[in-house]
C-alpha positions in Angstrom: 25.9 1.3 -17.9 23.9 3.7 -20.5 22.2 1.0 -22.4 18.9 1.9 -23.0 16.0 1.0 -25.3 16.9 2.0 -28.1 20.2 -0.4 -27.8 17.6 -2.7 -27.1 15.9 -2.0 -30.3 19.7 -2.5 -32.1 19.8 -6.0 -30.6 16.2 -6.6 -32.0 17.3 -5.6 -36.0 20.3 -7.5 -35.1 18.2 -10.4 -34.0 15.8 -10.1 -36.8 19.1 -10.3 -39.4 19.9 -14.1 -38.4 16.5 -15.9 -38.2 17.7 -19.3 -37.9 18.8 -18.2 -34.1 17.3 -21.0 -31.9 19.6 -20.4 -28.5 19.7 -16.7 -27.1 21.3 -15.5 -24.0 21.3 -11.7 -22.5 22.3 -10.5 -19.7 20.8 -6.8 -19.3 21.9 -5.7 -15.2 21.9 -1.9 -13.9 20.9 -0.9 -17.7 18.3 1.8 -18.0 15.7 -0.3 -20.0 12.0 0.2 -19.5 9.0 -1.7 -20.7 9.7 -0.1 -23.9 13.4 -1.8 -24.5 11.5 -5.2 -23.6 8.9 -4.8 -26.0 11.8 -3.7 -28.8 13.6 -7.1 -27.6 10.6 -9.4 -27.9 9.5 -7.9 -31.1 13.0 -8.8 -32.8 12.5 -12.5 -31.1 9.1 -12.8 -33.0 9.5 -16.1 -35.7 12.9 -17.4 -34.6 12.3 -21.6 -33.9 14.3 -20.5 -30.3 14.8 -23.8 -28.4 16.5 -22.2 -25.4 16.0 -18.5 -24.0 18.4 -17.1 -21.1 17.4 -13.3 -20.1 18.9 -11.4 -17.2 16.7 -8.4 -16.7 17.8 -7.1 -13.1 17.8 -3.2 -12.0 15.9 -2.1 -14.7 12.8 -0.1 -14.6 10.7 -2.9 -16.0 7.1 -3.2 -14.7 4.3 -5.7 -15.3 3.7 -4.0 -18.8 7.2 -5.0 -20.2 6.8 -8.5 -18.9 3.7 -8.6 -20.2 5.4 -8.3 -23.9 7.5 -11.1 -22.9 4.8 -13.3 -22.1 2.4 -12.4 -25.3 5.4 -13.6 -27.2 6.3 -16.5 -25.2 2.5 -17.4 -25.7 2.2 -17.2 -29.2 5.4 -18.2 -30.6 7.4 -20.4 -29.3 6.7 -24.4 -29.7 9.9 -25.8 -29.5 11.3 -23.4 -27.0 12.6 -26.1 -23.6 14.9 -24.3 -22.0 14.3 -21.4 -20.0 16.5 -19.4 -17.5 14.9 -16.0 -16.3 16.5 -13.9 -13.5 14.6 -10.7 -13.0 16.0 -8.9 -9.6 15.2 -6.0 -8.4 12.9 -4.9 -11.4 9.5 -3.0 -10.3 6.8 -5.8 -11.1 4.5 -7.2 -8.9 2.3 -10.6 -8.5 0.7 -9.0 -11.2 3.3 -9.1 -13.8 4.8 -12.7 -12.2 1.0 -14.0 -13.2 1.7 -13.1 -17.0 4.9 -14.9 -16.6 3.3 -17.8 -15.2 0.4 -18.2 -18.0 2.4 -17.9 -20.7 5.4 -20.4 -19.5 2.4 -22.8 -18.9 1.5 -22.6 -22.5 5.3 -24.2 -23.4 4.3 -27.6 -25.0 8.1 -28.6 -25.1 9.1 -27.1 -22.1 11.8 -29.5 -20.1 14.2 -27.2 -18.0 13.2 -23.9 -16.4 15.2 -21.6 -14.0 13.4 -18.6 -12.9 14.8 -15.8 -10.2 13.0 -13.3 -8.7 15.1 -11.6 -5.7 14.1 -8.7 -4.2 
């Protein structure tokens, strides 16, 4: 495909238009997003009361910085949010950016279901 961040940044605006969203799903595979396009994307998620958060991030050139983004947001924002499904494949982070991910999904009071994919 030749999505990049800045369609990422689109899908943020768009995002930020309808702030009662609480279930979002995106699949993002063989895109050319980088740590900047994730930051974009988690900046438009900022406020929403999201109950349930699907992301499909694979082949990208996402490192521990963009997942990082992710997990600052997931940290601060999100109260209600219980379901989870994240499938990051072949994306260029390490235990590094996995730890980030970790923290901030143990900072989910509400969290029930959670489906995490890392394939190398």
């Amino acid at each position: 495909t030749n999505v990049n961040d800045d369609a990422f940044a689109a899908i943020a605006r768009l995002i930020r238009a309808n702030p009662i969203i609480t279930h979002f799903t995106m699949t993002a595979f063989k895109a050319h997003v980088t740590d900047e396009g994730i930051s974009n994307l988690v900046n438009g998620l900022f406020g929403l009361p999201l109950q349930q958060l699907d992301l499909m991030l694979g082949q990208n050139r996402i490192t521990d910085e963009g997942i990082l983004s992710l997990s600052k947001v997931l940290n601060e924002k999100f109260t209600l949010l219980h379901n989870i499904q994240l499938s990051i494949p072949r994306i260029q982070i390490t235990d590094t950016g996995i730890n980030y991910l970790v923290e901030s999904l143990l900072s989910l009071p509400a969290l029930t279901h959670l489906n995490f994919n890392i394939l190398s």
